[in-house]
C-alpha positions in Angstrom: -12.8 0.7 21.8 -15.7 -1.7 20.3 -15.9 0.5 17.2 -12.5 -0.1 15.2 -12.3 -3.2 12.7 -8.9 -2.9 11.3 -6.2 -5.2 11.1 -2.6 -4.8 11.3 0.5 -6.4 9.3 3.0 -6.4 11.1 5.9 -9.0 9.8 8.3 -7.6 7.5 7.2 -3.5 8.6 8.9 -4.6 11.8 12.1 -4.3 10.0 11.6 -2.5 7.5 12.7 0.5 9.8 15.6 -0.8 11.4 18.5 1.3 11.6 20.3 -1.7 12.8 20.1 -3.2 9.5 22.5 -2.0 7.3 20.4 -2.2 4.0 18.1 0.4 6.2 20.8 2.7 7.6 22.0 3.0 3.9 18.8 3.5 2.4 17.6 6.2 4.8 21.8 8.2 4.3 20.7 8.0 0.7 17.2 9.2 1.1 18.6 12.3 3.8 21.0 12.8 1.1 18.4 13.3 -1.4 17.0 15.2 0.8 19.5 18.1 0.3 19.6 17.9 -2.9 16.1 18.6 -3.3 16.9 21.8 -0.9 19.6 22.7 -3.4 17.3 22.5 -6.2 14.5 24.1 -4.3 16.6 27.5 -4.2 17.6 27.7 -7.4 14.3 27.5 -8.8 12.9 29.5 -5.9 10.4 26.4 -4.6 9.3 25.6 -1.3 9.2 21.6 -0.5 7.1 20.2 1.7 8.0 16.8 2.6 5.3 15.0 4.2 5.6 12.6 6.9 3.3 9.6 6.8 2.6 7.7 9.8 2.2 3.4 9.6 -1.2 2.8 10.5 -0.2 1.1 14.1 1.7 4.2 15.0 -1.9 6.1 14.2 -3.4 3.8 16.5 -0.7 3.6 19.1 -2.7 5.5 21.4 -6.3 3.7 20.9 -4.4 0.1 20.9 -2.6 1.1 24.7 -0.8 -1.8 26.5 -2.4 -4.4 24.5 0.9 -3.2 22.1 3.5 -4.9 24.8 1.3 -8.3 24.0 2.8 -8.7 20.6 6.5 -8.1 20.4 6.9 -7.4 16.9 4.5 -5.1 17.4 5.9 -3.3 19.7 9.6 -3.9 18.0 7.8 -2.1 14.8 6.7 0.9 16.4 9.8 1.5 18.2 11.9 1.3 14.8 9.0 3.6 13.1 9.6 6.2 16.2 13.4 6.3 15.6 12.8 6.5 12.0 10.9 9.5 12.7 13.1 11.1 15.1 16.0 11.1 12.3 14.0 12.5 9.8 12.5 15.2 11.5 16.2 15.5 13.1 17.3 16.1 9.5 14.2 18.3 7.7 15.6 20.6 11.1 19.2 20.3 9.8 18.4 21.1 6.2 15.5 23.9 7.0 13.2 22.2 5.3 9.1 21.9 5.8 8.1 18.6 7.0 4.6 18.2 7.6 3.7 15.6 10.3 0.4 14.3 10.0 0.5 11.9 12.9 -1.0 14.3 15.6 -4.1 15.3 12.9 -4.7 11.9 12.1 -4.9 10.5 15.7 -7.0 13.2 16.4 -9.4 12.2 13.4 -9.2 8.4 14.7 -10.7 9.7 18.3 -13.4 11.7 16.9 -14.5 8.5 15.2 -13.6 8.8 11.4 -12.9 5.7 9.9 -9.4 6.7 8.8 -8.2 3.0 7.2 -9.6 0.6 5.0 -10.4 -3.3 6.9 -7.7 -4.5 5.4 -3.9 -5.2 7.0 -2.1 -3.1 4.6 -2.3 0.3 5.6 -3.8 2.1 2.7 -6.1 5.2 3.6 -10.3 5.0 3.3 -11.8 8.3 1.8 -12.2 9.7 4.9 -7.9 9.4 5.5 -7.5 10.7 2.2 -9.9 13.7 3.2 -8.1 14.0 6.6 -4.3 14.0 4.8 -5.5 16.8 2.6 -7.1 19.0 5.4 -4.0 18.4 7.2 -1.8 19.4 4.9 -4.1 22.6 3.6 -3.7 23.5 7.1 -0.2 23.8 7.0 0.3 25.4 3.8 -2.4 28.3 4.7 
């Protein structure tokens, strides 16, 4: 598509999700711990978390960037990490009976009808209109 100027940073969000790494696989046992403590805490006070899952802007435009991804390795390395990374945490909001919104399906679907979801720059922060499409996506799941 001739209509998307974005930019991707890719470097250190390569590895950032690597369950190989130990500092990761760590991090994300605490964070699934967490996790269940916020479920305890939930009941007691008779709340309903929603945990929200945010998709990296490459994995948003996965779809729209199509085999050009296999041209840069890191990219494609980052992507594969962010898709395991996903797969445990879903794996895990399932486990604990938790709500987990995923916004990744809303948001692609915003990119293809055009809405200029990101800001120009490499690092991944939403434009008004991503912020707008977020919170429709999540009203939608809380209606």
């Amino acid at each position: 598509r001739t209509d998307i100027d974005t930019r991707f940073l890719v470097t250190e969000h390569a590895y950032g999700v690597d369950f190989k790494d130990r500092r990761i696989s760590e991090g994300m046992r605490i964070s699934f711990d967490l996790f269940n403590k916020i479920k305890k805490s939930a009941i007691q006070s008779k709340a309903k978390p929603i945990f929200v899952m945010i998709p990296s802007k490459k994995l948003v435009y996965e779809k729209v960037l199509g085999d050009k991804i296999k041209e840069n390795k890191l990219l494609e390395t980052a992507l594969n990490n962010e898709k395991d990374l996903r797969i445990k945490t879903f794996a895990a909001c399932k486990n604990l009976e938790l709500n987990c919104v995923d916004l990744l399906p809303g948001l692609q679907k915003e990119l293809d009808k055009g809405r200029r979801l990101y800001t120009k720059l490499a690092d991944g922060h939403f434009a008004p209109e991503g912020y707008k499409a977020v919170a429709e996506i999540i009203k939608n799941y809380v209606k």
